[in-house]
N, CA, C and O of each residue as an XYZ file, in Angstrom:
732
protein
N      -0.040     18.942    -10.537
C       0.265     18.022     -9.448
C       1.151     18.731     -8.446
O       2.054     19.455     -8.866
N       0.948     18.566     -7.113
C       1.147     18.777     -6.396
C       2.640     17.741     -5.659
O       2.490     16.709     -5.004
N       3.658     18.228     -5.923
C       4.748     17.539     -5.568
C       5.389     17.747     -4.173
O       5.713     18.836     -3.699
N       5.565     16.142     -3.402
C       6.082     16.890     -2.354
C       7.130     15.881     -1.699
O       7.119     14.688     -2.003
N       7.902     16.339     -0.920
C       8.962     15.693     -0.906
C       8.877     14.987      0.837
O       8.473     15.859      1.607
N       9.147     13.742      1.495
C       9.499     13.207      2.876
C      10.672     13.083      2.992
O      11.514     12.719      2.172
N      10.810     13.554      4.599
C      12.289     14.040      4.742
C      12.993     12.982      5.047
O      12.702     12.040      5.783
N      14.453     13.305      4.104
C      15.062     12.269      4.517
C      15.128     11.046      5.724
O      15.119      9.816      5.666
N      15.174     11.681      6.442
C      15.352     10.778      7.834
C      14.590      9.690      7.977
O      14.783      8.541      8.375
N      13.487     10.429      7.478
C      11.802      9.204      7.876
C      12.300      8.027      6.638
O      12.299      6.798      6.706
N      12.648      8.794      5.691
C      12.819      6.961      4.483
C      13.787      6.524      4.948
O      13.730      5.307      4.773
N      15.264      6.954      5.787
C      16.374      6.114      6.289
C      15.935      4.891      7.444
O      16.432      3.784      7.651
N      15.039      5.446      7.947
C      14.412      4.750      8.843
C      13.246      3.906      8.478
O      12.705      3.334      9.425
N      12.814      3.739      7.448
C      12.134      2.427      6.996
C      12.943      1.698      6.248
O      13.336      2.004      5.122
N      13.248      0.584      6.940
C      14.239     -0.315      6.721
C      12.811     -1.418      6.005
O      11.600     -1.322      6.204
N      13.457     -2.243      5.295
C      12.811     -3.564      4.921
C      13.137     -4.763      5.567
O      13.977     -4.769      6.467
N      12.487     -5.904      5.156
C      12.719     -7.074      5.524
C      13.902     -7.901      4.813
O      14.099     -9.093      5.047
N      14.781     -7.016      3.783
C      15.881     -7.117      3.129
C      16.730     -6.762      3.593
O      17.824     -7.269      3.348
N      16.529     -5.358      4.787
C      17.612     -5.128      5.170
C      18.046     -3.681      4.570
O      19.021     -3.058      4.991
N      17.141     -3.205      3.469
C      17.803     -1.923      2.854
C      16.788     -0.809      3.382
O      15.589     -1.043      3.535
N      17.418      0.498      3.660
C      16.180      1.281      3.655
C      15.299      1.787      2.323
O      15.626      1.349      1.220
N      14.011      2.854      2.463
C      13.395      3.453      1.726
C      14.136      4.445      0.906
O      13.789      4.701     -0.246
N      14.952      4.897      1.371
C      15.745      6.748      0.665
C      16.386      5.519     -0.440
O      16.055      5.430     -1.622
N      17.355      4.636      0.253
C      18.477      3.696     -0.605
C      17.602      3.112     -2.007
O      18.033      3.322     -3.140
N      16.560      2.496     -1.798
C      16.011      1.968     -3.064
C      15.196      2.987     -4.001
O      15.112      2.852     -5.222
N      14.582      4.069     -3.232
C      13.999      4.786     -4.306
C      14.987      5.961     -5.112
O      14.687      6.596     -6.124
N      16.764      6.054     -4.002
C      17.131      6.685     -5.112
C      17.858      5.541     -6.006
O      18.802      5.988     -6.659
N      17.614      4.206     -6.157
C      18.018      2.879     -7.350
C      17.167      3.487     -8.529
O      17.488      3.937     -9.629
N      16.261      3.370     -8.044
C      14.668      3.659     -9.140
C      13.331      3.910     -8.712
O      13.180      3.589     -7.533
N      12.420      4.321     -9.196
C      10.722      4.531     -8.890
C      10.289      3.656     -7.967
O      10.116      2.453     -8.163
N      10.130      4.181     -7.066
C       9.607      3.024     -6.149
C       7.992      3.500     -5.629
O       7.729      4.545     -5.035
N       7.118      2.541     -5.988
C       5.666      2.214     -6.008
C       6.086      1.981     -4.245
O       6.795      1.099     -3.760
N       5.441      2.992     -3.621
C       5.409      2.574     -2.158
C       3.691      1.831     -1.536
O       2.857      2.421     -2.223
N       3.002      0.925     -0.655
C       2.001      0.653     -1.166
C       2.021      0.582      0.434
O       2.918     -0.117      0.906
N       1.185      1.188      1.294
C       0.720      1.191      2.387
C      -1.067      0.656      2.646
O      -2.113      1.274      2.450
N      -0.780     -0.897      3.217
C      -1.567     -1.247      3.314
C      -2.351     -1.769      4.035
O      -1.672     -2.476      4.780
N      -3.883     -1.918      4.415
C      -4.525     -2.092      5.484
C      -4.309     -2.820      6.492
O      -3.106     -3.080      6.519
N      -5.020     -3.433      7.602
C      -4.566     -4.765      8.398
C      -4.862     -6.094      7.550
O      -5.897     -6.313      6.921
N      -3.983     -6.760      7.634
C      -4.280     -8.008      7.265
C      -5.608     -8.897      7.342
O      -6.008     -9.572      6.394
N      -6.102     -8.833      8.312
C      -7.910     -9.010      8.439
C      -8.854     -8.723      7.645
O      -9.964     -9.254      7.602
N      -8.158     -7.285      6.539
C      -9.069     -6.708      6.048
C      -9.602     -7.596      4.687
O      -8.718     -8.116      4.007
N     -10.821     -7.754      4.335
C     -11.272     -8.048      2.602
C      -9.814     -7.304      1.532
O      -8.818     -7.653      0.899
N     -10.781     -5.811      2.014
C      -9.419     -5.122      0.963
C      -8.446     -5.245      0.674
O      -8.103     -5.264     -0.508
N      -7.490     -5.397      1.862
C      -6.000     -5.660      1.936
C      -5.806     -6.893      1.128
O      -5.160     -6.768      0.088
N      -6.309     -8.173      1.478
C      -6.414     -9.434      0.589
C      -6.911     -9.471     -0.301
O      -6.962    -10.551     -0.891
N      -7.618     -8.154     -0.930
C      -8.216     -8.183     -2.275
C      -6.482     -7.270     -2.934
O      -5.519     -7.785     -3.501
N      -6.629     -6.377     -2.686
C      -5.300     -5.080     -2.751
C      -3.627     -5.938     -3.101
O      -2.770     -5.879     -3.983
N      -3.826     -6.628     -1.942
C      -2.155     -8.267     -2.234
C      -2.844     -9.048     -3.360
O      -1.810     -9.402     -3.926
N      -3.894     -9.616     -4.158
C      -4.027     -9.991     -5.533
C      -4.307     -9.405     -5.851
O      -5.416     -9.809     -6.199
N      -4.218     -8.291     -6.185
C      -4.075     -7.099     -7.131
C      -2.826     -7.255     -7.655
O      -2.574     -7.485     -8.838
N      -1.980     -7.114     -6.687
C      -0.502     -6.172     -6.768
C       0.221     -7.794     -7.500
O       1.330     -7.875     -8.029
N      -0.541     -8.671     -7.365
C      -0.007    -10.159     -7.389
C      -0.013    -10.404     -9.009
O       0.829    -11.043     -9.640
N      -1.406     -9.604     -9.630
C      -1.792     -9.881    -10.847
C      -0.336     -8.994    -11.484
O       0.631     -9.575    -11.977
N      -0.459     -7.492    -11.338
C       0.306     -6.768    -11.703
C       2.015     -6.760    -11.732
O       2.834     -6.236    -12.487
N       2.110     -7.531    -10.637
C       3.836     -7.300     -9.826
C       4.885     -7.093    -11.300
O       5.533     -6.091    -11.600
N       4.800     -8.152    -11.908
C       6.172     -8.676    -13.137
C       5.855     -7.192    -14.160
O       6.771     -6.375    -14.257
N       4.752     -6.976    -14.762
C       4.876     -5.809    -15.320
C       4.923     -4.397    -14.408
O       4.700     -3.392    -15.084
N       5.082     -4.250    -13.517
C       5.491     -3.070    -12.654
C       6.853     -3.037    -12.771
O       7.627     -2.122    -13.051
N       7.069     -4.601    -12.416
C       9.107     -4.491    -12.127
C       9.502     -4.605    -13.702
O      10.682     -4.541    -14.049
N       8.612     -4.751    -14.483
C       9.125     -4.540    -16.085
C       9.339     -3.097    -16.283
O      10.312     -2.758    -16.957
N       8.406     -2.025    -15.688
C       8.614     -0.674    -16.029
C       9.547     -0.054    -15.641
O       9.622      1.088    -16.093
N      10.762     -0.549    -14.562
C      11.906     -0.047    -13.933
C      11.481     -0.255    -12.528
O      12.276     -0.856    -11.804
N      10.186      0.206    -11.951
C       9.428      0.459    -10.849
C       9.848     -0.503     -9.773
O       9.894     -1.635    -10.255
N      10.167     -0.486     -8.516
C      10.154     -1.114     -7.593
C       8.770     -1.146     -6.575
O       8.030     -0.168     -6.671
N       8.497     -1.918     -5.882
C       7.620     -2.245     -5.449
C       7.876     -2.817     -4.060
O       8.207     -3.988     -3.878
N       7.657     -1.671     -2.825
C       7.554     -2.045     -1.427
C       6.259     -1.906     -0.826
O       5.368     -1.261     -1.380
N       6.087     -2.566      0.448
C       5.072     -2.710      0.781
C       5.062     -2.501      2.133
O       5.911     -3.145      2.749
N       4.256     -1.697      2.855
C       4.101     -1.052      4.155
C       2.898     -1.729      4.990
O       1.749     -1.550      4.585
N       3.130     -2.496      6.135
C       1.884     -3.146      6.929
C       2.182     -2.729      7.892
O       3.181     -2.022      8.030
N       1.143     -3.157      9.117
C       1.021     -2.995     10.189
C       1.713     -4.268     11.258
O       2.030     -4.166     12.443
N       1.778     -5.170     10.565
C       2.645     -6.318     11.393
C       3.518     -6.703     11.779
O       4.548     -6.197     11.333
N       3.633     -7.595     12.619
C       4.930     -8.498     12.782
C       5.485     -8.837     11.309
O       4.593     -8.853     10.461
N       6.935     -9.143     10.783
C       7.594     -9.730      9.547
C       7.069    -11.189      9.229
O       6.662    -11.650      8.163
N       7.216    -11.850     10.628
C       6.476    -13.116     10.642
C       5.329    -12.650      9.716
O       5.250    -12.518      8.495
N       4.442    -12.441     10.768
C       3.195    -12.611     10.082
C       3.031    -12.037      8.684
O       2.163    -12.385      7.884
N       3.824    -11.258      8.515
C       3.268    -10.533      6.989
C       3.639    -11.393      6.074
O       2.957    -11.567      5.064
N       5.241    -12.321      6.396
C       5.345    -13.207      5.393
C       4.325    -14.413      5.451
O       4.814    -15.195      4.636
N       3.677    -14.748      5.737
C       2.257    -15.823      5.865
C       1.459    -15.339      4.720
O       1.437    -15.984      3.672
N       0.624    -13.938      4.904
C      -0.237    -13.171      4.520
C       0.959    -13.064      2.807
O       0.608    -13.663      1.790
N       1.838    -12.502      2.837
C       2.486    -12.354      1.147
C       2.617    -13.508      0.386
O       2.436    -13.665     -0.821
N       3.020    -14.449      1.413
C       3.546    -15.778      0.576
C       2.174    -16.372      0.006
O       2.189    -17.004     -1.051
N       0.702    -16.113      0.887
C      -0.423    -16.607      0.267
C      -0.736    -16.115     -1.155
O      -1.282    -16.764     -2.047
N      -0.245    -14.718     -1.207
C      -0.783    -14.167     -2.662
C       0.581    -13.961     -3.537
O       0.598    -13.125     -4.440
N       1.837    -14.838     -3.198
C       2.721    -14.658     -4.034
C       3.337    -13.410     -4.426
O       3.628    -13.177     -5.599
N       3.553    -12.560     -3.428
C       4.099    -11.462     -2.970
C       4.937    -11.162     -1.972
O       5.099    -10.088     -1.392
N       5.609    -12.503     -1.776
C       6.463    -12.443     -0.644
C       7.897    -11.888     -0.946
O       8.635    -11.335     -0.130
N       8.149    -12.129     -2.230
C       9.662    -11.667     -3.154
C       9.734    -10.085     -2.720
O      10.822     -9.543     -2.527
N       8.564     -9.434     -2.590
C       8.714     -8.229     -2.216
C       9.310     -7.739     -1.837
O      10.212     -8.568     -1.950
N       9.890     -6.732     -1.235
C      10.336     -5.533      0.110
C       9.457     -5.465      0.900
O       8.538     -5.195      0.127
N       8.846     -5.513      2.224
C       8.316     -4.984      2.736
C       8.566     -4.590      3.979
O       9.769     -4.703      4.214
N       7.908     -4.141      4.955
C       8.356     -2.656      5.587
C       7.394     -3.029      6.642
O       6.218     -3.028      6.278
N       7.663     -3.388      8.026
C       6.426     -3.594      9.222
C       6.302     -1.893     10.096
O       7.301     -1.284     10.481
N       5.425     -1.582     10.197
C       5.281     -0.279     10.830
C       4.078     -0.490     11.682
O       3.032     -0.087     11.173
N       3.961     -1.192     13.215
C       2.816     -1.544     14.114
C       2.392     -0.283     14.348
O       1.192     -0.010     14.373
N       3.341      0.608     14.542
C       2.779      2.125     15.189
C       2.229      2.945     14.481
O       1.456      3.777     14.958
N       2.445      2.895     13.514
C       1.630      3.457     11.929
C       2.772      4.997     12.035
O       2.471      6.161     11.771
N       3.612      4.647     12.336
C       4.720      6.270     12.426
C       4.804      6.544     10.516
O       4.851      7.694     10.080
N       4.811      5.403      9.632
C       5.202      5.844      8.349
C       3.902      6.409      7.782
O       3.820      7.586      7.432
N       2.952      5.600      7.704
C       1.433      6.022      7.401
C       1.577      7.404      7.844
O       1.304      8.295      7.039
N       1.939      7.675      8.921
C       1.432      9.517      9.346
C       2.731     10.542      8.706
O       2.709     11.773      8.711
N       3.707      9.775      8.232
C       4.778     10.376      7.783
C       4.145     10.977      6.148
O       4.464     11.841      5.331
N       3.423     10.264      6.251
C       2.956     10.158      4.107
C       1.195     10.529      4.513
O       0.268     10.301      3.735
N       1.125     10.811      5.151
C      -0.099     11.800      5.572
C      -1.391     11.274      5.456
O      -2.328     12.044      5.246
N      -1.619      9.745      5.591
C      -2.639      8.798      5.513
C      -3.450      8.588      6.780
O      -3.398      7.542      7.427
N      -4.105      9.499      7.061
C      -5.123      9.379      7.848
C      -5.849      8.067      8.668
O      -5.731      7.043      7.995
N      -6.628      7.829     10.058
C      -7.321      6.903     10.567
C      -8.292      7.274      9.560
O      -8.043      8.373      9.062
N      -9.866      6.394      8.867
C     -10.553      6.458      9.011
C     -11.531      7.377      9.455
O     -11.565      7.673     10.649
N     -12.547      8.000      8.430
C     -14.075      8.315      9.564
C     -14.845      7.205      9.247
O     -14.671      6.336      8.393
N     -15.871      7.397     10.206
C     -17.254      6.507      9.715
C     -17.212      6.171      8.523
O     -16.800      5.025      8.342
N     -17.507      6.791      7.561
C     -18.162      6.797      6.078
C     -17.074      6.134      5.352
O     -17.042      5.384      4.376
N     -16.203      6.638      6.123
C     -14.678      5.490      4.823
C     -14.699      3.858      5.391
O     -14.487      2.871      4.687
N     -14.999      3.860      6.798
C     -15.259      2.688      7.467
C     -15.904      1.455      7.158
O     -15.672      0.252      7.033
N     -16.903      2.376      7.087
C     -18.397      1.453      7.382
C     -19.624      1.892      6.016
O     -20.626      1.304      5.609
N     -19.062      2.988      5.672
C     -20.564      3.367      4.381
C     -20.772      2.265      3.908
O     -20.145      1.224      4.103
N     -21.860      2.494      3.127
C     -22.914      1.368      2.479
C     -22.019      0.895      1.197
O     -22.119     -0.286      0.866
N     -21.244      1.660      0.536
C     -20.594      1.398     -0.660
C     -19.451      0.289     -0.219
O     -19.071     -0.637     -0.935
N     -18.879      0.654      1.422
C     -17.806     -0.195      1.804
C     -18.791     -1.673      1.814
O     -18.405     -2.683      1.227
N     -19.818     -1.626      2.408
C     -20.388     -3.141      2.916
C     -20.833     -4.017      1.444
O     -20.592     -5.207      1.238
N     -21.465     -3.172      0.614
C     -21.740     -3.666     -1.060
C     -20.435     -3.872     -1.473
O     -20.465     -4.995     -1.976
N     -19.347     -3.458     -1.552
C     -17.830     -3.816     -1.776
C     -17.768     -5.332     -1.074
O     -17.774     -6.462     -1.562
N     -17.718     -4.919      0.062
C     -16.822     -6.338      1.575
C     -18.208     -7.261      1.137
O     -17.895     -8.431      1.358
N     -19.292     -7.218      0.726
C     -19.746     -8.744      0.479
C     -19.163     -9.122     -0.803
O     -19.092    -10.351     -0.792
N     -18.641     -8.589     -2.074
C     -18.169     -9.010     -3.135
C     -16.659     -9.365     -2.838
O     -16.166    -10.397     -3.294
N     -16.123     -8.710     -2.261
C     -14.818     -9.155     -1.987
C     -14.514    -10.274     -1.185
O     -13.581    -11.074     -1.256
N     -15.505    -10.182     -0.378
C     -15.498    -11.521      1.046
C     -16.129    -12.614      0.746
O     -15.726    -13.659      1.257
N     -17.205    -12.635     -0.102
C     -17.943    -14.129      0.080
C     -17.854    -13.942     -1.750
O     -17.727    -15.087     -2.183
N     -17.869    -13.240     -2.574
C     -17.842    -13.597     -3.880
C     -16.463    -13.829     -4.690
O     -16.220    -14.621     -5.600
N     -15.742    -12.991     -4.132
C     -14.329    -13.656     -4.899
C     -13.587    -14.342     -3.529
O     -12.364    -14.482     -3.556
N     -14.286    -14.726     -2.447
C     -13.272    -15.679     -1.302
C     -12.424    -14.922     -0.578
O     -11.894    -15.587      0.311
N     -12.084    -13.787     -0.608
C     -11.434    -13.120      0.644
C     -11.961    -13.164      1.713
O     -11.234    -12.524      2.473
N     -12.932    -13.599      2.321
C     -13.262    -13.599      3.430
C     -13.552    -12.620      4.410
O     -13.470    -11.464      3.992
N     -14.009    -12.826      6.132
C     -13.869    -11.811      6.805
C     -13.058    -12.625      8.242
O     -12.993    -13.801      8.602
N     -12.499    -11.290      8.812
C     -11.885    -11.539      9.764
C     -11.258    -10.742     11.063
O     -12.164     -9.909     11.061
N     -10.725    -10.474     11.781
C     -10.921     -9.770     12.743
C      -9.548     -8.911     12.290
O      -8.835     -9.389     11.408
N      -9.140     -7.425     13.019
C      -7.960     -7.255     12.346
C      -6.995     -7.465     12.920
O      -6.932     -7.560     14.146
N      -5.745     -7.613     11.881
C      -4.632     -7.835     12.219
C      -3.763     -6.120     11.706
O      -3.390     -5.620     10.645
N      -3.765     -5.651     13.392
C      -3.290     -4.372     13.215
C      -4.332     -3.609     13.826
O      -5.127     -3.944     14.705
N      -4.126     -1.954     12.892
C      -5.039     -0.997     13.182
C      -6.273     -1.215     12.241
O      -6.213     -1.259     11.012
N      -7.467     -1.351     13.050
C      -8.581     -1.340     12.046
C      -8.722     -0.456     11.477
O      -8.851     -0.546     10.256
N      -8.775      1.395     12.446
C      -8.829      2.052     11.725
C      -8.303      2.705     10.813
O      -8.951      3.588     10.252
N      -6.702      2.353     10.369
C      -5.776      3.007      9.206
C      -6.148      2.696      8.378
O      -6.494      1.537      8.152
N      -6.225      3.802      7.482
C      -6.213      4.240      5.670
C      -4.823      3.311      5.305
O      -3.803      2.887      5.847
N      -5.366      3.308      4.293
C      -4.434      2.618      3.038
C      -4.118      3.779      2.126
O      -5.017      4.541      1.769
N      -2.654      3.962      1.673
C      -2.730      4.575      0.479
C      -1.185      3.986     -0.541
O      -0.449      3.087     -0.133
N      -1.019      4.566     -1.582
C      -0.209      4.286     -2.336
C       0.909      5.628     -2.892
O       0.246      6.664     -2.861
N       2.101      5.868     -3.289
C       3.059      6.724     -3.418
C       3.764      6.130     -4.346
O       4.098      4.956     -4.188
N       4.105      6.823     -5.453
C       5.313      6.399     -6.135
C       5.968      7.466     -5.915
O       5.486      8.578     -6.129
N       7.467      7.220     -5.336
C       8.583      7.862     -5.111
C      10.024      7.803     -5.916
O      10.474      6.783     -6.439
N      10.755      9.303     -5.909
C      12.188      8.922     -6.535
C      12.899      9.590     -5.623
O      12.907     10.808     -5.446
N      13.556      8.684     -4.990
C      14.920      9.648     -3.935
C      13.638      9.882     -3.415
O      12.622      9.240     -3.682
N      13.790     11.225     -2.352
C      12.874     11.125     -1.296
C      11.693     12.387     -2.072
O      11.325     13.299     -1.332
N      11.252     12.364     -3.299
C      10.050     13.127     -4.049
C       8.681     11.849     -4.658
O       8.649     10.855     -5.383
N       7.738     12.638     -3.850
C       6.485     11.847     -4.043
C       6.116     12.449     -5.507
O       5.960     13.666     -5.605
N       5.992     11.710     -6.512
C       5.518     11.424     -8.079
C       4.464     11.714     -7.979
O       4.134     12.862     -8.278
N       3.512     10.769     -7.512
C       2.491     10.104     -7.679
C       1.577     10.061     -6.190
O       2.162     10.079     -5.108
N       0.215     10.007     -6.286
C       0.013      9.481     -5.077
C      -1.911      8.935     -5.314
O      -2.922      9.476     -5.761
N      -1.659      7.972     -4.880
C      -3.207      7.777     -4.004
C      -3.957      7.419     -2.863
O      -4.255      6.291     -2.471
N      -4.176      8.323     -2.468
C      -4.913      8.121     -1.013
C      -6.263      7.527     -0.599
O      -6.913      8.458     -0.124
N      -7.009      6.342     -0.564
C      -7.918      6.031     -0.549
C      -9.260      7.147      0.369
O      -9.319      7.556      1.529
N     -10.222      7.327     -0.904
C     -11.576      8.101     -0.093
C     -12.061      7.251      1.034
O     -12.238      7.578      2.207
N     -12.274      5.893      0.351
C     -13.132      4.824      1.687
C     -11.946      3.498      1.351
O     -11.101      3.476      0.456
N     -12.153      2.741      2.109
C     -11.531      1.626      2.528
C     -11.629      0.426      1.132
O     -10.579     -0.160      0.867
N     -12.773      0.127      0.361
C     -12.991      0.078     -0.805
C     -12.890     -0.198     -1.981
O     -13.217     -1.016     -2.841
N     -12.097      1.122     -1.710
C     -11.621      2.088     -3.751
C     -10.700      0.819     -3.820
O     -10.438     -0.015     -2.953
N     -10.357      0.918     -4.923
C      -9.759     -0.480     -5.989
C      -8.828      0.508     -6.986
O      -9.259      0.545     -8.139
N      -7.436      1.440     -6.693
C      -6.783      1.952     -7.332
C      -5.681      1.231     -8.658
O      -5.038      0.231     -8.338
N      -5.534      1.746     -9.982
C      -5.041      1.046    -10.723
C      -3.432      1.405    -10.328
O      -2.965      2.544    -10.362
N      -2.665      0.144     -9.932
C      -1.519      0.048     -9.744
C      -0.509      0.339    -11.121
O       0.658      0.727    -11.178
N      -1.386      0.014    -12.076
C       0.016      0.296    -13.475
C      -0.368      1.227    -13.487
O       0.565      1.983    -13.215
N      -1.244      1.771    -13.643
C      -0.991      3.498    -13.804
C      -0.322      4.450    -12.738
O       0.386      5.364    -13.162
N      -0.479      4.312    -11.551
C       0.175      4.353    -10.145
C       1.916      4.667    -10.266
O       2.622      5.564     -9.805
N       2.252      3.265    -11.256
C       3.353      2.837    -11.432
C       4.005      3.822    -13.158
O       5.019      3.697    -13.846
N       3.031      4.547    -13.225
C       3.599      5.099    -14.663
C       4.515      6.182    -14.896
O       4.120      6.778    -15.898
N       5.635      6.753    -14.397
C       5.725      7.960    -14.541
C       5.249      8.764    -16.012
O       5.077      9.967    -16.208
N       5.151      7.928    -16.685
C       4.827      8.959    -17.981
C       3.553      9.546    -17.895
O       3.285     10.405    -18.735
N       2.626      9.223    -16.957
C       1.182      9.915    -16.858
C       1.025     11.163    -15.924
O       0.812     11.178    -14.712
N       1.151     11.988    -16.615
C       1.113     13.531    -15.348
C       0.352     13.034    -13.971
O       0.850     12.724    -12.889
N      -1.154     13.069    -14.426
C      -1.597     13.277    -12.742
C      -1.209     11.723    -12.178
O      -0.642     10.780    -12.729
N      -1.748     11.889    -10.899
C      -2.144     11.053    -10.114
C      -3.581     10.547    -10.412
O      -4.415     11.402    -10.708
N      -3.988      9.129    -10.361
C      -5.322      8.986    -10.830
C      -6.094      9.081     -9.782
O      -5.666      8.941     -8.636
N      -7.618      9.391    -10.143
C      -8.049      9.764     -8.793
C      -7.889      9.206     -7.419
O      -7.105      8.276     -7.236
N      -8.560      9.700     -6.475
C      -8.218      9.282     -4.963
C      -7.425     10.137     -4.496
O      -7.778     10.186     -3.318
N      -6.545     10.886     -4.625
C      -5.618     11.553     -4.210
C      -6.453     12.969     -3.532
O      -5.806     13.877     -3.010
């Protein structure tokens, strides 16, 4: 694994909706950083009940758990409080300055739009009820995930396509060497 460290400055400067920054809580403990799509997206509302199923045994493992959007605070608390993820930390970044800090790419085509994304977004959208919708944010930003200590990336997954469905407890494990795929 490939370990790498973000410079101080950039985690002093992601402050939360608590009020604390990024450097301050991940040097408390492991912090599961979770950068995630626009709110519009299937994924993203599939990705927030994910993290919804998981949350209590993450924060059982020591692990903290923040969350990186593209929105207004307003709005993100709407969108968390629906999937019971509002207790969170989370972190509004409209300009996507943190996303490019942690090296998460726009989108190409194929992560966009491939055929695997649209066979995904009808199961996510009309079979388990996430729906579709226009975005809230950047359509085209990647999603990815980081577990951090102090300002050293652990862990990481970077989504191939828009999609992928990464396992958060393992994400959240330090005892597992790699990173699981995606990275």
């Amino acid at each position: 694994m490939n370990y790498r460290t973000i410079p101080v400055s950039t985690l002093k400067k992601m402050t939360t909706n608590k009020g604390d920054d990024l450097y301050y809580i991940a040097g408390q403990k492991p912090t599961l950083v979770v950068f995630l799509r626009n709110f519009g997206c299937m994924f993203c509302r599939e990705a927030m009940e994910d993290i919804s199923k998981v949350k209590t045994e993450i924060l059982e493992k020591g692990v903290e758990i923040v969350l990186v959007h593209m929105s207004e605070q307003e709005t993100a608390e709407k969108f968390l409080k629906k999937f019971k993820i509002d207790d969170l930390s989370h972190i509004s970044d409209p300009s996507t300055e943190f996303y490019q800090a942690f090296g998460i790419m726009k989108g190409t085509f194929n992560q966009l739009f491939g055929l695997h994304n649209w066979m995904r977004g009808f199961d996510a959208a009309f079979v388990k009820g996430h729906g579709v919708s226009v975005p809230i944010g950047d359509g085209f930003q990647m999603p990815g995930i980081f577990l951090i200590s102090g300002n050293t990336i652990e862990k990481s997954y970077v989504h191939k396509s828009i999609s992928d469905r990464p396992n958060y407890l393992d994400l959240a494990d330090l005892s597992l060497k790699e990173s699981p795929a995606g990275e």
